[in-house]
C-alpha positions in Angstrom: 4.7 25.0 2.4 4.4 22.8 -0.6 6.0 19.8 -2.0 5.0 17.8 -5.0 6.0 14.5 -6.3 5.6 12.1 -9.6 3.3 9.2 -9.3 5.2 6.0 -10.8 2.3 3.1 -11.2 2.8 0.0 -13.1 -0.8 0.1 -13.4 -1.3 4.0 -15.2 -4.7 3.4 -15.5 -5.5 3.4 -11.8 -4.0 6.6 -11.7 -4.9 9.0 -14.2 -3.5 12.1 -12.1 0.6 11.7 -12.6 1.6 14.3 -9.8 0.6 14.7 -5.9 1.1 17.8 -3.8 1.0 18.1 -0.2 0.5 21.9 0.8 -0.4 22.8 4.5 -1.3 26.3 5.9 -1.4 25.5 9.2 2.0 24.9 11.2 1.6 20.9 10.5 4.8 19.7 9.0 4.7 18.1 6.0 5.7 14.6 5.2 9.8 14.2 5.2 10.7 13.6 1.6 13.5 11.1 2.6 10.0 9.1 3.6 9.1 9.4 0.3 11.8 8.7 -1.2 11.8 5.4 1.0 8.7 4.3 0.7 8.9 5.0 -3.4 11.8 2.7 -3.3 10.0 -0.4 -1.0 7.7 -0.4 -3.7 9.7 -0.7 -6.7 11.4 -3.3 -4.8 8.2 -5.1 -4.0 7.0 -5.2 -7.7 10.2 -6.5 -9.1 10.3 -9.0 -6.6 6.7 -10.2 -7.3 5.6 -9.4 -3.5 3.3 -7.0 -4.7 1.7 -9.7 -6.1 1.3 -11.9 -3.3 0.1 -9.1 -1.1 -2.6 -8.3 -3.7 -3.7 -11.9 -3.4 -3.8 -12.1 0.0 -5.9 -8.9 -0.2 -8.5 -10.0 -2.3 -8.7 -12.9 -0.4 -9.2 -11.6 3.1 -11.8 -9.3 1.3 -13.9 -12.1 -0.2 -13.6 -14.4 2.6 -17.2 -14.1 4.5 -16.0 -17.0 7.2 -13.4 -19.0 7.9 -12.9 -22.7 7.4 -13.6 -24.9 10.1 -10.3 -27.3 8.7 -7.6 -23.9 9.5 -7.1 -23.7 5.4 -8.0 -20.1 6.0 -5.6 -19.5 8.7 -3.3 -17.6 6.1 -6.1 -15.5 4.9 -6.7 -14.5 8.8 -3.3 -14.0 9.6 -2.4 -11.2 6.7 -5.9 -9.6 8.3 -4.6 -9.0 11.8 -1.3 -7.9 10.7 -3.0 -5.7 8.1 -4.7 -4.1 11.2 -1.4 -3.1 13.2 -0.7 -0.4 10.6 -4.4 1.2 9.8 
């Protein structure tokens, strides 16, 4: 089984390779296109919305941040960590 998609960036340069393929030989299903199609969609959404954005910040942050501050002005920057954690 194979399926192949388009990759749609707003940032091209990150992404020189414009197409993905997912091929399997063993009886492991492949991912359902309508999940694709979904997730594809969330995204667009989140860029036009500017949410991208905000994630992006967030995601810096919690990847310079070596400690948190004693005053809880950090507690943003820990909480976008743990729930970054349910889903990896």
């Amino acid at each position: 089984m194979v399926d192949t998609y388009n990759i749609c960036s707003s940032v091209p340069i990150l992404l020189p390779q414009r197409r993905v393929t997912f091929a399997t030989t063993t009886g492991i299903s492949l991912p359902d296109p309508r999940y694709i199609k979904l997730h594809a969609a969330v995204c667009r959404i989140a860029h036009l919305s500017a949410a991208a954005e905000y994630i992006e910040f967030y995601e810096r942050d919690v990847e310079s941040v070596m400690a948190l501050a004693r005053d809880g002005s950090s507690a943003d920057v820990l909480s976008f960590a743990l729930q970054r954690t349910k889903f990896t």
